[in-house]
N, C-alpha and C positions, 0 to 999 in steps of 0.2 A: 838285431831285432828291429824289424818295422814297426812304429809305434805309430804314426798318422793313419787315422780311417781313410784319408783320399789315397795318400799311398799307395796302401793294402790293396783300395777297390780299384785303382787303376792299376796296379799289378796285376790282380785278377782275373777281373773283366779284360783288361789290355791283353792276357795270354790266351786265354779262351778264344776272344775275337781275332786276333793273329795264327792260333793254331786251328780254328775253322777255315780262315780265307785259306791257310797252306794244307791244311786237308784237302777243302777242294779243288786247289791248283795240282798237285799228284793224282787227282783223280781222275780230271780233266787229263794232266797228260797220260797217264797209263790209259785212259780209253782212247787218246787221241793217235796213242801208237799200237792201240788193238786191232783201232778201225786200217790206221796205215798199213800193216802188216799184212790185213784182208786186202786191202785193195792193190796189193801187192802181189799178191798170191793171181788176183783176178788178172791183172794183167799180165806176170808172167806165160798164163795160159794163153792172152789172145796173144801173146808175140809167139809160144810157141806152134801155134796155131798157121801165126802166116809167114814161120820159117819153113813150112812144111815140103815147099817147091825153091830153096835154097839152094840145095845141089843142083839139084838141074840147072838153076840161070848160072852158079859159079861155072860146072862143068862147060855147056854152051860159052861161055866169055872166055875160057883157056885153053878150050880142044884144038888142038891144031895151031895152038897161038903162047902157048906157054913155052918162055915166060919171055915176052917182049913188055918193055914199059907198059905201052897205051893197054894191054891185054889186063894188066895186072893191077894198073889205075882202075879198069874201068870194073875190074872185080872187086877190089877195093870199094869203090863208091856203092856198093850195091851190099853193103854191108851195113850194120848195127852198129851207132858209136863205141860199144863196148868190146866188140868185136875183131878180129885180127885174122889172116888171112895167112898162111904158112902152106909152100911147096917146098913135100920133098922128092929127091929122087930115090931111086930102089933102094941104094944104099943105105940112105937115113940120114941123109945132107941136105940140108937146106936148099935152095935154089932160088928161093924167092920171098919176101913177107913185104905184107901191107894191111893198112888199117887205121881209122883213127885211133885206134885205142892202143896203139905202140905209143905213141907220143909220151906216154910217162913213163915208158921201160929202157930199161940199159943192160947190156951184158945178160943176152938173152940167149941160155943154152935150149937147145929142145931137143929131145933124146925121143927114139920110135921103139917100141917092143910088141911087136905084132898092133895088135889096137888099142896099144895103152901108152899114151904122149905124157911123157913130163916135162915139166916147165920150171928152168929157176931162172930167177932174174933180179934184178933190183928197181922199186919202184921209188918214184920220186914224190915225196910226198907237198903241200902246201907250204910253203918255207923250204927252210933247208934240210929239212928231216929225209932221210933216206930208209927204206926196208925193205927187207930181202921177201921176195914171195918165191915161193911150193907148190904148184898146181901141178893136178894128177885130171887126166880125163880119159876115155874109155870111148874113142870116136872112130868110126871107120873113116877112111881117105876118100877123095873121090877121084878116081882115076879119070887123068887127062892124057892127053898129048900134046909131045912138044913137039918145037917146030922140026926137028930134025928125026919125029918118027919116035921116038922113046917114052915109056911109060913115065908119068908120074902123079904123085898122090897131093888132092890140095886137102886141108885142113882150115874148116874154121871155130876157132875157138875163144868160146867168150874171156873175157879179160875184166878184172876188178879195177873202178877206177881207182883212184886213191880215197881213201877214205873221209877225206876233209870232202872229198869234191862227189861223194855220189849222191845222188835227188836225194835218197830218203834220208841223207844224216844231214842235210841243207834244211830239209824240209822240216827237219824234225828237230834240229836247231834253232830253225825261226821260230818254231814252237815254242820250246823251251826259253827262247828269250822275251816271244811275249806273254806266256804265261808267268814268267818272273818279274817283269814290268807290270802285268798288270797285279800280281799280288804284291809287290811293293807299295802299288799306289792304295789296291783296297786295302791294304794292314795297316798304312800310315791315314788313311780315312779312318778306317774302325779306330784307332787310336785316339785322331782329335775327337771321334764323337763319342768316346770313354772318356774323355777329359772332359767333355763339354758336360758330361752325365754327372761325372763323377764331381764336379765342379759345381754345379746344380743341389744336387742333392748335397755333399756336405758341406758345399759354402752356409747354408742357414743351421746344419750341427753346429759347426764350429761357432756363428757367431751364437748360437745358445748357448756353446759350453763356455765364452766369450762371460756372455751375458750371465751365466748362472755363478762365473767367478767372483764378477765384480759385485754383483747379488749378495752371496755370502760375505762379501770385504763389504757388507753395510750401504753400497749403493743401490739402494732402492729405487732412482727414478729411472733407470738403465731399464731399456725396451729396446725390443727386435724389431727388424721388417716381418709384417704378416702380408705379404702379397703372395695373390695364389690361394690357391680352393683345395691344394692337396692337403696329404697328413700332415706334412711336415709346418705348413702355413696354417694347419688347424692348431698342431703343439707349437708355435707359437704364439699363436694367440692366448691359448691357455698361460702357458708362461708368462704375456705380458699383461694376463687375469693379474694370477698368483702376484707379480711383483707390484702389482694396483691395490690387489688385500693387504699384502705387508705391508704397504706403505702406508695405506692407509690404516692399520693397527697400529703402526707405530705412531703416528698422528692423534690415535685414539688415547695409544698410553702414556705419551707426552702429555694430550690433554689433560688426561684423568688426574697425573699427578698435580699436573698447575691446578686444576679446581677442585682439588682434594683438597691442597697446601690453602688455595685462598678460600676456601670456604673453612676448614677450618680452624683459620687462623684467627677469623672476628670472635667465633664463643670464645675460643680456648685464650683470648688477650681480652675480652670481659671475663673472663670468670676468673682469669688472675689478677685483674682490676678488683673485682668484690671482696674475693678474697685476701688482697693485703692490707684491702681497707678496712677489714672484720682485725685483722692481725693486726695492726698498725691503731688502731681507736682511733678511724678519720671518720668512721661512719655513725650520724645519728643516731640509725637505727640499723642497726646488724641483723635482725630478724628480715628485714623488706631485700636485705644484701643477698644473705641466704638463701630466701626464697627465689632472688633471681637468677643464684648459682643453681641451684637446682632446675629450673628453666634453660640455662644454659645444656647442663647436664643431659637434658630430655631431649635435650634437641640434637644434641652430640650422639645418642645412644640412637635416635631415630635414623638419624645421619648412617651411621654403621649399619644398622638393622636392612636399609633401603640400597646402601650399596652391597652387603651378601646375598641378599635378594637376584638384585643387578646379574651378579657376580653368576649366581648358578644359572640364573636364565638366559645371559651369554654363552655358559658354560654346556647348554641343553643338560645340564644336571639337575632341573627342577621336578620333584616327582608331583604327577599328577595323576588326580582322580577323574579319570573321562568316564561321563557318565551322559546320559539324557536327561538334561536340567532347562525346566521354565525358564524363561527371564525375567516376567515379570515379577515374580516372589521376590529375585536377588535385586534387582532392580530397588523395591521399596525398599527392602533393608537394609540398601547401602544407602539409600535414602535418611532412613532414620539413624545408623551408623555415624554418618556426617551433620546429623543436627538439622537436615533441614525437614523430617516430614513436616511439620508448621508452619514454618516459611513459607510470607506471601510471594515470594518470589519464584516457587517452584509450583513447574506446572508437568505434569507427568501424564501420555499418551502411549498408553503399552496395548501391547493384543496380548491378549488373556494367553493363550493357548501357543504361544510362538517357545518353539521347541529347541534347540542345538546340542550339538556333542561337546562337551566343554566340561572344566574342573569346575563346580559352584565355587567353593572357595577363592579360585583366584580371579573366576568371573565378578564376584562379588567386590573386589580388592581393585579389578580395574575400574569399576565403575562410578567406588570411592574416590579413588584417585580424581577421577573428572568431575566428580561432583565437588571436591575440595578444591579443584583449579578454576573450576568454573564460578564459586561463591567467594573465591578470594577476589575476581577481578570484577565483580557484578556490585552496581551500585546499590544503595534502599530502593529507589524506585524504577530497578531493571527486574530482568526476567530471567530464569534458568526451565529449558524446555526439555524434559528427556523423554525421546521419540522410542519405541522397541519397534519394527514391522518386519517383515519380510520382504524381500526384493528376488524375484528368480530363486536359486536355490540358494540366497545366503538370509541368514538374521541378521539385521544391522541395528546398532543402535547409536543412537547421536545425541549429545548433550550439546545444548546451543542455550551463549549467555548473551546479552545485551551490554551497554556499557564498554566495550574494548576493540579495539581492530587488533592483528597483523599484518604486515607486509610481504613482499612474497620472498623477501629473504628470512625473514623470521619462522615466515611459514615453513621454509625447508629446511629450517636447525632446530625448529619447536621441539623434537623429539631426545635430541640428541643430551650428555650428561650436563647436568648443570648449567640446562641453559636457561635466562631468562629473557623477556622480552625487554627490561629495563635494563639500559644502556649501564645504571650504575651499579646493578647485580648483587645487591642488599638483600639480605633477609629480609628485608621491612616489607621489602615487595611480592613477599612468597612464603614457601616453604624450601626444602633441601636443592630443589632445581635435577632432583631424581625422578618424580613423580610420573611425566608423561616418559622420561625413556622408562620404567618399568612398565608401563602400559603397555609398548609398544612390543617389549622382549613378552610379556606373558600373553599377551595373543597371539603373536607371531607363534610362542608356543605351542599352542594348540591349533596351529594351521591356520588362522585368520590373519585380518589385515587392519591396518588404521590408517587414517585417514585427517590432516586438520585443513578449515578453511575459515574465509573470512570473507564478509560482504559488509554493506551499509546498518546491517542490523546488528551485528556483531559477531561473535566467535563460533565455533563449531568445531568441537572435535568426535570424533566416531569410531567404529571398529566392525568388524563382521566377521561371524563366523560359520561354516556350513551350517543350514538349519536342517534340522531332523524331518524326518516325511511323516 
């Protein structure tokens, strides 16, 4: 059993193409010997045509002269290569023959019964092959005179050359050997260019099925050639998508583990600090201990809370309520949510009436979000600006703080888990380091997009989502 796709398809394709070229090598000859056989026929007619005055020049060249050599020569010469020349006398004896077309006969009887000549002989064929011929003909004589006054009968009868040697098995030979030449040479063409095809197409199978091995054996940086505009160059590029997303999830869930472990490692190693020291009677005051175990605590349970969150909105298993929701409603009350509607430092620019299709709840939840990242990093005497408008068919909104830059690698990781912008990645500096990637998964949710930047006045982060007409 053939197990390789090249195999198979050059098996295939290689018979198909090989039994077309010799399809039409047999077709070619069977017309070639259809037309010969016509144009056979056609000339037989004009030869018999201008044997028609035959007798008369043999009778005139032997009347009176039969059978001297020169008489019999020169009957001879006026004769058809195939042709042969026989005088008999009354009796039914020979007297004379000539002809080229003796030259391959030997032991040549010919017997007379009124007007029916038979002929056996033996003909010599090309090599050393000999065979006996049987010819029967149905001719009348033509009566001559010989020199000495006596009747006799000349006869000319056509004669087979040998068969290696007549035009049309030469003719039809050379045929047959350049139609075999020439489908040798097209079959072994159709062949290389079924290799070339067949080499073509599943050289980039193989190296994907190649590529999809080592894939599954956990190498993930393993990529194809994608050159070329076909299918086969389109599914590989896809494939060398796909092993870009693995790769990069596995990237993601390596991450997650390490800033899972190192975030929280710092509560859970303070809050079994407090706690041995509530146990142990090292602590002055056990109640200020507790209180900060429980801080601890809050923070651990927010920590969980923000990543199952994470979790389903990666998961696109967040149910949402899409509805035609205000902004600026949620807007203030994520405003008051985070403590700042009082705050001198918040300054709020909404259009009244700016409409989109979104979940309030979790519209609301993004907004917090930025407003909690935006007053963590904003000094007393900076600024928090949250803009609502519309832009073309989207609603956008941008909170923008003073006080802070990023850089533009910071800028392209800001969204990602637990990331901070502080090199030392403390709590002190923040919150869980969840914050802006949930923003990013619950808009993307609901079909929008976000956006961070940064300039000389400071931070900017944004979002937008279709606005409603």
């Amino acid at each position: 059993m053939i197990s390789s796709l090249r195999a198979r398809m050059m098996i295939a394709v290689g018979l198909l193409a090989v039994a077309a070229v010799v399809a039409v090598a047999l077709a070619a000859r069977q017309g070639t010997r259809q037309e010969f056989r016509r144009f056979q026929e056609l000339e037989k007619s004009s030869t018999a045509r201008k044997a028609t005055d035959q007798p008369g020049r043999i009778a005139a060249l032997l009347d009176h002269h039969c059978c001297t050599p020169d008489s019999v020569r020169a009957a001879a010469n006026a004769l058809s290569p195939q042709e042969a020349l026989f005088v008999l006398d009354e009796s039914g004896a020979v007297i004379a023959k000539a002809g080229p077309a003796l030259g391959s006969f030997a032991d040549l009887r010919l017997t007379r019964d009124g007007d029916k000549i038979s002929l056996e002989a033996s003909q010599r064929q090309r090599g050393a092959a000999v065979t006996g011929v049987s010819l029967r003909f149905r001719i009348p004589g033509i009566p001559v005179r010989t020199e000495d006054g006596k009747t006799a009968y000349a006869y000319v009868l056509p004669l087979p050359p040998p068969e290696s040697d007549r035009p049309e098995a030469i003719f039809l030979g050379s045929v047959d050997r350049s139609l075999l030449l020439a489908t040798i040479l097209v079959a072994a063409l159709a062949l290389v260019l079924t290799w070339t095809l067949t080499r073509r197409i599943v050289g980039p199978i193989e190296e994907l099925r190649g590529a999809a091995r080592d894939l599954a054996r956990g190498q993930l940086t393993r990529r194809v050639d994608t050159r070329g505009s076909d299918e086969i160059a389109e599914l590989a590029r896809g494939f060398n998508a796909m092993a870009e997303e693995l790769e990069r999830q596995q990237i993601l869930r390596h991450n997650l583990v390490h800033d899972v472990v190192h975030e929280l490692r710092t509560p859970l190693t303070a809050l079994r600090c407090r706690i041995d020291a509530v146990s142990d009677g090292l602590s002055r005051d056990p109640r200020m201990e507790i209180d900060g175990a429980n801080e601890e605590i809050d923070h651990l349970a927010r920590m969980v809370d923000d990543l199952h969150e994470l979790a389903l909105a990666e998961a696109r298993e967040l149910k949402l309520s899409i509805a035609e929701v205000t902004m600026a409603p949620i807007v203030e009350s994520a405003t008051r949510a985070a403590g700042l509607e009082r705050d001198p430092r918040v300054y709020l620019e909404l259009k009244e009436r700016l409409t989109v299709r979104g979940d309030a709840v979790r519209l609301r939840q993004v907004v917090l979000n930025l407003l909690g990242n935006a007053a963590r990093y904003t000094p007393a005497d900076g600024s928090i600006t949250v803009r609502a408008f519309q832009q073309g068919s989207e609603a956008l909104v941008e909170v923008h703080n003073t006080g802070s830059t990023l850089g533009r690698d910071e800028l392209a990781h800001v969204f990602d888990r637990f990331y901070r912008a502080d090199p030392s990645r403390q709590r002190a500096t923040g919150g869980s380091g969840l914050g802006l990637t949930i923003v990013k998964n619950l808009v993307e949710a609901q079909g929008g997009r976000v956006w961070a930047g940064s300039d000389g006045s400071g931070v900017t982060f944004g979002f937008a989502l279709p606005a409603s007409r």
